[in-house]
C-alpha positions as CSV (number, residue, x, y, z in Angstrom):
1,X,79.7,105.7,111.1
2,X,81.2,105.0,114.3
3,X,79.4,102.3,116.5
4,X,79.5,104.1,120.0
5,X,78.1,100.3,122.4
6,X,82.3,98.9,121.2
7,X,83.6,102.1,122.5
8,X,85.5,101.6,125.5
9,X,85.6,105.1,127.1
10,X,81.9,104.8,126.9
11,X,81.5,102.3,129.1
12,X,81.4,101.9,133.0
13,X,81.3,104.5,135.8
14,X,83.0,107.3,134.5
15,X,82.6,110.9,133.0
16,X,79.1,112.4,134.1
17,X,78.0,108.7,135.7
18,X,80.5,109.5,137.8
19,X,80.2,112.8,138.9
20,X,76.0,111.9,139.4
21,X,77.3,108.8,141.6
22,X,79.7,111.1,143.6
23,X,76.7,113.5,144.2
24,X,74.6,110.3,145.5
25,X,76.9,109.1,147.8
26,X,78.6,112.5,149.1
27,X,77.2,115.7,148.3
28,X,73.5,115.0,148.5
29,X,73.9,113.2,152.2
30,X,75.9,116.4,153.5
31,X,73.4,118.9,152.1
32,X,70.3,116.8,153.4
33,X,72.0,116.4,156.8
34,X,73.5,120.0,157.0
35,X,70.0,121.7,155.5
36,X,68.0,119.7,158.3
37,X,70.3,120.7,160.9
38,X,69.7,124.1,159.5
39,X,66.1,124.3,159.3
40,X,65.5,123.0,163.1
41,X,67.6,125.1,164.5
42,X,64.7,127.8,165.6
43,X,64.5,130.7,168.9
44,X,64.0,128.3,172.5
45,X,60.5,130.4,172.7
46,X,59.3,129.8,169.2
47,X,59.8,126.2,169.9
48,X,58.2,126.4,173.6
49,X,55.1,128.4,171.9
50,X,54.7,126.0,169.0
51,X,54.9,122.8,171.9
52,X,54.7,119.1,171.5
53,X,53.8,119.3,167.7
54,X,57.4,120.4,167.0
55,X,58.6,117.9,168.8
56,X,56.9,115.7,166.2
57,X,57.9,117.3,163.3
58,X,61.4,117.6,164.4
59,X,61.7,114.1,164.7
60,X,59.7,113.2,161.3
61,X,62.2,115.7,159.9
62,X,65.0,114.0,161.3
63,X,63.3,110.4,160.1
64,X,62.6,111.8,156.4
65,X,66.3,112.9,156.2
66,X,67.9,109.9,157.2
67,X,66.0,107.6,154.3
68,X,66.6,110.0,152.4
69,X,70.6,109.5,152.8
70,X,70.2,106.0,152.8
71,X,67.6,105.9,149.3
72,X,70.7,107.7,148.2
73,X,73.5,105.3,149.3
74,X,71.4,102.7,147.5
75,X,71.1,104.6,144.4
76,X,75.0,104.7,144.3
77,X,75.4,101.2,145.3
78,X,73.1,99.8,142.4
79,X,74.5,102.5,139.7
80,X,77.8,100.8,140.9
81,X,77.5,97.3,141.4
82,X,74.2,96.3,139.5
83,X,74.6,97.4,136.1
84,X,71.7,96.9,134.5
85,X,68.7,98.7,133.2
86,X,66.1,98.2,136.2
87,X,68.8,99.8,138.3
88,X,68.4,102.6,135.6
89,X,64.5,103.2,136.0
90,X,64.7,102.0,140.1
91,X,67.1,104.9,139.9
92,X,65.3,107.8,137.8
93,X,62.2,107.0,139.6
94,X,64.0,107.0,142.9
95,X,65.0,110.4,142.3
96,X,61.9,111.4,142.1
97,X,61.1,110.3,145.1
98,X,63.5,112.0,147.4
99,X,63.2,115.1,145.4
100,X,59.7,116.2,145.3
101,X,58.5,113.3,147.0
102,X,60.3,114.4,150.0
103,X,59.4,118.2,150.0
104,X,55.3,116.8,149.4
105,X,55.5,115.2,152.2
106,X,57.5,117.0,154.7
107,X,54.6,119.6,153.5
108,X,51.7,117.6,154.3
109,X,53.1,116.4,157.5
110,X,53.6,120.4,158.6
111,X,50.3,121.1,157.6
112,X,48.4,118.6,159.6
113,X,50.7,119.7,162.4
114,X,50.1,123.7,161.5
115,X,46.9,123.6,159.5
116,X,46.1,127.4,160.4
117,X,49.8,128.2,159.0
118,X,49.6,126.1,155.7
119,X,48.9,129.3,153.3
120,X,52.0,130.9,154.8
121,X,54.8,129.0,152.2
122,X,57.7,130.9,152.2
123,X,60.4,132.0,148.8
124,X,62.7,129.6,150.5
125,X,60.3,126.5,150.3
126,X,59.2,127.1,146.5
127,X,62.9,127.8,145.7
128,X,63.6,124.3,147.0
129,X,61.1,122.9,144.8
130,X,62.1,124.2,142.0
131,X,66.0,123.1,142.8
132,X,64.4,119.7,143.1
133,X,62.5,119.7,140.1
134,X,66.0,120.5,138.2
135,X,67.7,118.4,139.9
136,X,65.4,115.1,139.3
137,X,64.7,116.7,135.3
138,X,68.8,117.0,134.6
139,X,69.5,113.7,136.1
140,X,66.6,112.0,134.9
141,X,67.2,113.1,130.9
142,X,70.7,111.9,131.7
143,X,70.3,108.2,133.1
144,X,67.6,107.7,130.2
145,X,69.4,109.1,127.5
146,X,73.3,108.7,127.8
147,X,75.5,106.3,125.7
148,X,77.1,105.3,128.7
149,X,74.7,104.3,131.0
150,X,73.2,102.4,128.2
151,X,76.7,101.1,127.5
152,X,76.9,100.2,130.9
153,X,73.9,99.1,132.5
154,X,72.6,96.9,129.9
155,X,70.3,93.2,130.3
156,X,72.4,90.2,130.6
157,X,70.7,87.7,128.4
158,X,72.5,84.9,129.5
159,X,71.6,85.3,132.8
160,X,68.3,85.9,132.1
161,X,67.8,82.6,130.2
162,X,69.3,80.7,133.1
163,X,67.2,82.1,135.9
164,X,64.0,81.6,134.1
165,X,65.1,78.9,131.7
């Protein structure tokens, strides 16, 4: 039986780690950035007849985007440079987080801002929730269950005992 924690192409940033880091760090920034820049992009008079609470919600929008790029960066820095397991569940619950805990949100902020509107969710919003959902489930199973992440982030025990004695 081959013992798969002394196998060296199981070990570090590579394979699948490093495809999900890649996405962190690159793809998921662009989309955010480029589906935000999308989404406010609405008709001058829809915007003049929706008045001062768009204002607010663009900016919020704008706000909620740009921690969501940085939560992201961090994500890829600690997957990188902190190899251990709290970086692990930091990062699965992270995910989470900018996921559906970004589409909750952005939600209940338009529908304190719109409350009369709130019924009206359109395909394109549950679609996105859905991709989310996915997205956090695939990525999730993968950080808790791969050999190498396990391989790689792992408990230093050593420095454990000297921090705490």
């Amino acid at each position: 039986m081959t013992d798969f924690t002394e196998t060296p192409e199981l070990k570090g940033v590579a394979g699948w780690l490093r495809l999900f880091v890649i996405i962190l760090a690159v793809i998921s920034p662009i989309r955010a950035i480029l589906q935000t820049a999308t989404l406010l992009q609405i008709d001058p008079a829809i915007e003049a007849q929706l008045g001062r609470e768009w204002a607010i919600y663009e900016g919020f929008t704008w706000f909620l985007t740009a921690a969501t790029v940085a939560a992201t960066f961090y994500f890829a820095y600690r997957l990188i440079w902190v190899q251990n397991r709290s970086t692990v569940r930091l990062v699965i619950r992270g995910l989470w987080i900018v996921t559906v805990g970004a589409l909750a949100l952005d939600f209940i902020v338009a529908g304190a801002l719109w409350p009369e509107d709130i019924a009206q969710i359109n395909a394109e919003y549950v679609k996105g929730v859905f991709q989310s959902l996915v997205f956090a489930t695939i990525w999730s199973l993968y950080l808790a269950k791969s050999r190498r992440v396990a391989n790689t982030c792992v408990d230093d025990e050593h420095e454990a005992q000297r921090i705490f004695g």
